[in-house]
C-alpha positions in Angstrom: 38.4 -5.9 1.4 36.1 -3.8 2.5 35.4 -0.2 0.8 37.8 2.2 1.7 35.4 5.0 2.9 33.8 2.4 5.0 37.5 1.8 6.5 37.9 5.5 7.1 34.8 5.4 9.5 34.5 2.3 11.0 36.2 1.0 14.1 40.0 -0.3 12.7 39.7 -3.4 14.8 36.4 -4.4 14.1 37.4 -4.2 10.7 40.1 -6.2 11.0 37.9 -8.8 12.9 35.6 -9.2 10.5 38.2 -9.2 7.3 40.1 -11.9 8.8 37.2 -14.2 9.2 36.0 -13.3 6.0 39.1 -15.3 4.6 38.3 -17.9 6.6 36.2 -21.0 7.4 36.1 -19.7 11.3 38.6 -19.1 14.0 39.0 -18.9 17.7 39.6 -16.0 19.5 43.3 -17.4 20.3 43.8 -17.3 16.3 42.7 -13.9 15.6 44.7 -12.5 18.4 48.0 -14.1 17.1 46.8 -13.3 13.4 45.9 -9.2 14.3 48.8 -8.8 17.3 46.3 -8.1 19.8 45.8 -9.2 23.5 43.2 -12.4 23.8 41.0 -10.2 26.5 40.8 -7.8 23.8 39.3 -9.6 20.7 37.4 -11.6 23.2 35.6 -8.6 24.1 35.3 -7.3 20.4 33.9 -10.8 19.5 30.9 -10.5 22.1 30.3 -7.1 21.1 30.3 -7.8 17.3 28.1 -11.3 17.7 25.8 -9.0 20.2 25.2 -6.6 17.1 24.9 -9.6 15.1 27.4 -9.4 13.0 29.2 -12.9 14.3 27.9 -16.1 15.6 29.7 -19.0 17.1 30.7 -22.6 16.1 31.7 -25.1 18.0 34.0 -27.8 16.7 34.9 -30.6 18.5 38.7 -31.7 19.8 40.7 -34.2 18.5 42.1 -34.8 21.9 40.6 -34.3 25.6 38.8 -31.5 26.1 35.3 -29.1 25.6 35.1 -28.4 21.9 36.4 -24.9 20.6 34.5 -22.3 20.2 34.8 -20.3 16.3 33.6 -17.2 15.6 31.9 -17.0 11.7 30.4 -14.1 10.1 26.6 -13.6 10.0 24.9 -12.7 6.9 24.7 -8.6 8.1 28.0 -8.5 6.9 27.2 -9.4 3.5 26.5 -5.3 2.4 29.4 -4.4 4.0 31.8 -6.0 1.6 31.9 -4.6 -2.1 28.9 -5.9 -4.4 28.0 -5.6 -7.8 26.8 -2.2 -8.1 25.0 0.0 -11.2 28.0 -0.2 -13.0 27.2 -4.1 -13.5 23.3 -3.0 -13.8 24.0 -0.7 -16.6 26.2 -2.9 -18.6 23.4 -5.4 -18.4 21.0 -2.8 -19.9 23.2 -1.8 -22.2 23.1 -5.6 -23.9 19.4 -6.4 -23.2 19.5 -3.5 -25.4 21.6 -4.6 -28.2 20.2 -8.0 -28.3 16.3 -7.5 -27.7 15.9 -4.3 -29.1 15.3 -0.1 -27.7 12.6 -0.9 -25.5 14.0 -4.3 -23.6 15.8 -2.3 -20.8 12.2 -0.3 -19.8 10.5 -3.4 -19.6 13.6 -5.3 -17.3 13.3 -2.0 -15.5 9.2 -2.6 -15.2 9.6 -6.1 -13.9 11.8 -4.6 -11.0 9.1 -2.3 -9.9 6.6 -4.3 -10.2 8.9 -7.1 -8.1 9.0 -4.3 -5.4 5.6 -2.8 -5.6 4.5 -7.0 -4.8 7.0 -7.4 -2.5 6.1 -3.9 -0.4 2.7 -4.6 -0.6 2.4 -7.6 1.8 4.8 -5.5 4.2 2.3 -2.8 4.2 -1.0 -4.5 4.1 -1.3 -3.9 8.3 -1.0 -0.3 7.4 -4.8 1.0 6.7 -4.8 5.1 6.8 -2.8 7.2 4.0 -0.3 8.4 6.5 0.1 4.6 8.1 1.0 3.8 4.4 3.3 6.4 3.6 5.4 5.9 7.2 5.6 2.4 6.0 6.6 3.1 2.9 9.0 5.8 3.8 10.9 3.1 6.6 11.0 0.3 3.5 12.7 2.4 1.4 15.0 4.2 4.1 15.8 0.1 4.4 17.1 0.2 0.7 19.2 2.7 1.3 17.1 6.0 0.1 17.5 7.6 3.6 13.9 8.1 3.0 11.3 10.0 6.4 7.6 11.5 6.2 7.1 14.2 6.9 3.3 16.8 7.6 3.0 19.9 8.2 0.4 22.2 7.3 1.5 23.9 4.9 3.6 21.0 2.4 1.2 18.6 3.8 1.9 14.9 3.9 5.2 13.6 1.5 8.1 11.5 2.2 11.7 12.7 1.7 14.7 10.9 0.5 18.2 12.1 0.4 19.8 9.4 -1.5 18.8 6.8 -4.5 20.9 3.6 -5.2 19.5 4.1 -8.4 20.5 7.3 -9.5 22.8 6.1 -11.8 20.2 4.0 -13.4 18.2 7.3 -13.7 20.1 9.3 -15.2 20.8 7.0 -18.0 17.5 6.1 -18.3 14.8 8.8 -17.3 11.4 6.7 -17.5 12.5 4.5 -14.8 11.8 7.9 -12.3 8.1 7.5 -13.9 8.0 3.7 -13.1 8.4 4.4 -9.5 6.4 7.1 -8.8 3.8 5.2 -10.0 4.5 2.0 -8.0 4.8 4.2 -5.4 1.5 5.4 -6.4 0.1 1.9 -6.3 1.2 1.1 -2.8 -0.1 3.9 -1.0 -3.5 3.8 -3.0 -2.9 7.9 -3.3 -1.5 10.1 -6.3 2.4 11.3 -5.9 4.2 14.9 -7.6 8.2 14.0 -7.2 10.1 17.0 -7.0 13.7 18.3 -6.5 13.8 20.4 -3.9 17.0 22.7 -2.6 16.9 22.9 1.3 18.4 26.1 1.5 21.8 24.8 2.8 23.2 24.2 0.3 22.1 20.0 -0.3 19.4 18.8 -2.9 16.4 16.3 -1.7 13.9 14.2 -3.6 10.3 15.2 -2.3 7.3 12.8 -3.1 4.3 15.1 -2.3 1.2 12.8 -1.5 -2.2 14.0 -2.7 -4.7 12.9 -0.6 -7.3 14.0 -2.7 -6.0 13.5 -6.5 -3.6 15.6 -7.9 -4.0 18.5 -9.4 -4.3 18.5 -13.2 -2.3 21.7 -14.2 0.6 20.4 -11.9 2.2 19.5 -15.5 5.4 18.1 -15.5 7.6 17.8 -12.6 11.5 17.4 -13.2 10.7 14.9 -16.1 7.6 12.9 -14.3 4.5 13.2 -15.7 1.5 12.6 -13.3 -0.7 9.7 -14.7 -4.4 10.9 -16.2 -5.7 7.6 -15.0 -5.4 8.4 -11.0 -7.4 4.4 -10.6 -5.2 2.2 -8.1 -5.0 -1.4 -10.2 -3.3 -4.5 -9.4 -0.3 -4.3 -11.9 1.9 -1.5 -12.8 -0.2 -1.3 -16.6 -0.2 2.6 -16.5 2.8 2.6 -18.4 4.7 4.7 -21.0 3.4 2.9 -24.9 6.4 2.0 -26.0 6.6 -0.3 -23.1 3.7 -2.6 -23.9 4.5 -6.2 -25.3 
């Protein structure tokens, strides 16, 4: 099933489409009208429109007796996030038992290894991107890709930053506060600049994350900033090695 608030705003009969070939190996447009009560003309039409968004493809099996062989409609992978998934419920449990069995430090250094996975990952998506700007447009669009809602932003006064509006990791976060450093300093990495991450109330009444790039290092009575403590080492290396201690090996 898919999640209820994305039943509340999605079209009723697309979901129902893509549910009832989600149970099933493929089926003909004669099928799903019979299965969903509707007219063939109109899941026809809904077929072509989901498979021209990409969200179906087409099979074609052929007949055991006379005739051209029928045409099945199959989901695509882009429907894969829009079906329930393990979320940071399963990520935190996980944690939790690293934890127990590897001792206080193990879930900071799983929690390294992701960042550094993305910082390598990022990095050859960004490589065409040469000025600090080109990098942190780039950066902002992978990360609005993952679900941060992410956009840079200039202007003369803020200067150049890039601001998110959601986390799929807050969660994660919140339990465990040194992660926030960890990427802020991958970030760091990528864009080859120094980053202050701040919380920032828009003045209607909805919080945003701000990463606030310093062109020209950062400042070095910035302190701390909502639990993120810029790194005295500003030096761009190939590894995320500018790390809390207690996270060494």
């Amino acid at each position: 099933m898919f999640s209820q608030a994305l039943r509340d705003i999605a079209r009723p009969t697309y979901a129902e489409i893509l549910e009832a070939l989600k149970r099933s190996d493929g089926m003909a447009v004669s099928e799903l009208a019979r299965e969903l009560k509707m007219s063939y003309m109109g899941v026809k039409q809904h077929c072509v429109n989901l498979e021209k968004k990409g969200y179906l493809k087409t099979w074609r099996v052929p007949r055991t007796q006379v005739g051209r062989p029928e045409k099945l409609y199959r989901l695509t992978e882009a429907c894969d996030e829009l079906f329930p998934q393990a979320g940071p419920a399963l990520t935190l449990n996980l944690l939790k038992g690293v934890k127990q069995l590897y001792g206080s430090s193990a879930p900071e250094k799983m929690l390294l290894h992701h960042f550094e996975d993305q910082r390598l990952r990022w990095s050859a998506k960004m490589k065409t991107a040469t000025s600090l700007a080109e990098k942190a447009s780039k950066l902002a669009e992978l990360r609005d890709a993952e679900g941060c809602f992410s956009k840079c932003a200039y202007d003369s006064q803020s200067g150049l930053r890039i601001e998110e509006y959601h986390h799929p990791m807050a969660p994660i976060f919140a339990e465990y506060p040194s992660s926030i450093r960890m990427e802020v300093q991958m970030m760091e990495q990528l864009l080859g600049s120094r980053m202050a991450r701040k919380l920032v109330d828009n003045g209607k009444g909805r919080e945003l994350v701000v990463y606030e790039v310093a062109s020209l290092g950062m400042p070095t009575d910035r302190g701390v900033i909502n639990g993120v403590q810029p790194a005295v080492n500003p030096r761009i290396t190939g590894n995320l090695n500018i790390v809390p201690t207690f996270l060494e090996m």
